[in-house]
N, C-alpha and C positions, 0 to 999 in steps of 0.2 A: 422416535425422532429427536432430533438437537436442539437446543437455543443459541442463536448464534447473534453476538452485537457488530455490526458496522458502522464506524465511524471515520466523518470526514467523506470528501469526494464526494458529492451529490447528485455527482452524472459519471457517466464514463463507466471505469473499471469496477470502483462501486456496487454502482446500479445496475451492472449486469452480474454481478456476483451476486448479490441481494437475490435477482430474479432465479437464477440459476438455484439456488439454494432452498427458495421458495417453491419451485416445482418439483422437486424433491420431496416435495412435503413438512421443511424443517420449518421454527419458529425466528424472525428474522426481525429483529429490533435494527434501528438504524437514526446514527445520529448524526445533520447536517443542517449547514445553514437552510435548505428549506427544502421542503417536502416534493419527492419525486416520484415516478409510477409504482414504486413498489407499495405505495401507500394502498393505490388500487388495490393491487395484488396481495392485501394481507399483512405486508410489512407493518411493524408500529414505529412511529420518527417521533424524534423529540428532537426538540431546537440545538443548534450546539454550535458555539463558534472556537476557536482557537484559543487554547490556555481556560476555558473552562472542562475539561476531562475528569475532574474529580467533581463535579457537578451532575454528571450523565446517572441516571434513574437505570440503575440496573437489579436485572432478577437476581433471586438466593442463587441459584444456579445457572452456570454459562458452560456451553461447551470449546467456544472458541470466540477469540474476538480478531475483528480485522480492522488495524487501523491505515485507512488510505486518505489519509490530509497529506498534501504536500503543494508545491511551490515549482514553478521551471524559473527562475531569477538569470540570465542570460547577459551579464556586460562585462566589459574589461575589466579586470583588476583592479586597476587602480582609481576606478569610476564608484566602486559595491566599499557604502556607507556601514561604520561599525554596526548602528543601528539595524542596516541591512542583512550584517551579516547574521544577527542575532533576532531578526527576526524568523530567515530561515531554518535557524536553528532550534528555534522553538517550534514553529510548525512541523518540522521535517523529526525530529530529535528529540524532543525536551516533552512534545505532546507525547509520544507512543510513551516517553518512562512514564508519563502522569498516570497515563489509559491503562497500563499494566499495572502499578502499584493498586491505583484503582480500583481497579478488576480482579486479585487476588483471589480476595478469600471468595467471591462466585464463581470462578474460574475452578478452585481449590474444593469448592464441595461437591461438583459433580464425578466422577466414575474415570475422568482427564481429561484435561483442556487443549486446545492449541491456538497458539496465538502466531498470524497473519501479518508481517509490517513488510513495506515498500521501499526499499532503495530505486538505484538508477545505475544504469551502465556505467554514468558519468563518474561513480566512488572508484571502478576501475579501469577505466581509458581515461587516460589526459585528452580532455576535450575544453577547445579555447571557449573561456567566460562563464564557464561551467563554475567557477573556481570557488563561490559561496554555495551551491546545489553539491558540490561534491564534495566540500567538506562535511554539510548537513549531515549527507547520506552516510559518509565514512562514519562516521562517529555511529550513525543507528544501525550501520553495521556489529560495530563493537558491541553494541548495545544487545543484538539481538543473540551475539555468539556466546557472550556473558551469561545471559539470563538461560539460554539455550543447556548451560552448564550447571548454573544454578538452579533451576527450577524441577530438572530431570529426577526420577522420571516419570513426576505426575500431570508435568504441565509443557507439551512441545513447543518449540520456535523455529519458526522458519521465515526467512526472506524473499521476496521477489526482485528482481532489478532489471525491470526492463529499459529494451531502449524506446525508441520514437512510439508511443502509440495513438490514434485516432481517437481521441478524448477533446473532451472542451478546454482540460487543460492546457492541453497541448495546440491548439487552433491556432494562435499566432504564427508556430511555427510552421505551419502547414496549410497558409489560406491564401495561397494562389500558385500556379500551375508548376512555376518555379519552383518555388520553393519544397512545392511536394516532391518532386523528382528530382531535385537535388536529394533528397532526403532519400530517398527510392536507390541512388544509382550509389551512395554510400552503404548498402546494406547488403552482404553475400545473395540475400534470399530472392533480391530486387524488386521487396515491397516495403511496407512500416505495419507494425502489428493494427490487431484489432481490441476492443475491450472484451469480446465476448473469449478468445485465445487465454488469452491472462485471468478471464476469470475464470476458466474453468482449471486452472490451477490452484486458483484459488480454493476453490471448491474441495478439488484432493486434498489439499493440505490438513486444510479441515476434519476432514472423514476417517474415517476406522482405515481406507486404504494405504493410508501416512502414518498408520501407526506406529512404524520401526523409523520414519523418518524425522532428524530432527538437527537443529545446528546448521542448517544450510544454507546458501542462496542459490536461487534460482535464477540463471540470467533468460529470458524471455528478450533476447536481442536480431532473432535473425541473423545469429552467428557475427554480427557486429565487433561484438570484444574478442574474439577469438579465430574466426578465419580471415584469408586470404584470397580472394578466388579474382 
C-alpha cells in the first residue's frame, strides 16, 4: 500500500479523495485548516493554513501528494485589488511550488511519486471576472507542465481543471435555485460535477494505473470548454 499527503481543501474534493484512497487500504496524511471525517476513518491531519507548506510534518517516503488549496475570487477587473491578485496567486500557485519543493526528497525516495494540482476551466475559457482565478491557474498550469518535464521519469505531474463542482467552495455559486440552473443549462452534460467524480480521478492519477501517464490536464468540465450542443 501507498502514503499519500493531501493538502488544502478540507471538505469537498479533498475529503472525498482522502476517503476514497482510505478504502483502498492506502496511508492518508492530510493537511488543513481543520480536521474533517477522514480523521474518523484513519486519516492523520495536521493543522496548515496557506503559505506555511514548508512547515507540513512529512514521512521519509511519499508516494504521491495532492495539493487542493484554491480560491473561486469572482469580480470585474477593474474592481480585483493588487493585493488580491497576489493573494490568489499564492494560494492557487505559489503554494503547490512550496508543497513540491517541499516534498522532494519524500517524494524521491520511494519506488515513484506522483504529484496531483488543481486548475479550473477558467485558465482555458474566457469567463467574465474570472480574470485573477485564471491567471492563478494559468501560471500552475506552466507550473505543473515544467516540473512534469523536469522531474521525469521518477516523479509524475498531472493536472485536474474542473468546471463548476458541488463543494463548499463553490456554494456561493450555487445557493439558490437560480443560480444552480443557470449553471446546469451552461453545461453540454446539463448538470455541474460531483466531488466524488473528480476524486476518483484523482485517485488514478495516483496509482500504478497512471503510470505511463504524465504532463497532462484533465478537464473534468462536463464538456464545458469544448462542445457545442
Amino acid at each position: 500500500m501507498s502514503t499519500y499527503l493531501i493538502v488544502g481543501g478540507g471538505k469537498g474534493i479533498a475529503e472525498a479523495a482522502g476517503k476514497r484512497l482510505l478504502a483502498a487500504g492506502h496511508t492518508v496524511q492530510y493537511a488543513s485548516r481543520s480536521e474533517n471525517e477522514l480523521s474518523e476513518l484513519g486519516g492523520q491531519w495536521q493543522s496548515y493554513s496557506t503559505g506555511e507548506e514548508d512547515q507540513i510534518e512529512l514521512p521519509e517516503t511519499l508516494d504521491g501528494i495532492v495539493y487542493c488549496a484554491g480560491s473561486i475570487r469572482l469580480k470585474p477587473f477593474h474592481r480585483i485589488s493588487e493585493d488580491e491578485f497576489l493573494e490568489d496567486f499564492q494560494t492557487n500557485a505559489l503554494g503547490a511550488a512550496r508543497l513540491i519543493q517541499h516534498s522532494l526528497s519524500s517524494l524521491k525516495a520511494g519506488a515513484g511519486g506522483s504529484v496531483v494540482l488543481f486548475s479550473s476551466i477558467a485558465a482555458h475559457q474566457g469567463l467574465s471576472f474570472h480574470a485573477s482565478i485564471a491567471m492563478a491557474k494559468a501560471a500552475l498550469e506552466g507550473l505543473s507542465l515544467s516540473l512534469a518535464a523536469e522531474l521525469a521519469p521518477k516523479i509524475r505531474v498531472n493536472t485536474i481543471a474542473p468546471s463548476l463542482t458541488e463543494t463548499p467552495l463553490a456554494t456561493s455559486l450555487i445557493d439558490s435555485e437560480v443560480k444552480k440552473q443557470n449553471a446546469i443549462s451552461r453545461h453540454p452534460l446539463k448538470r455541474i460535477g460531483k466531488a466524488e467524480e473528480v476524486a476518483a480521478l484523482v485517485e488514478y492519477l495516483l496509482g500504478e494505473n497512471a503510470s505511463f501517464v504524465s504532463g497532462q490536464v484533465f478537464r473534468v468540465d462536463g464538456g464545458l470548454s469544448s462542445l457545442r450542443v
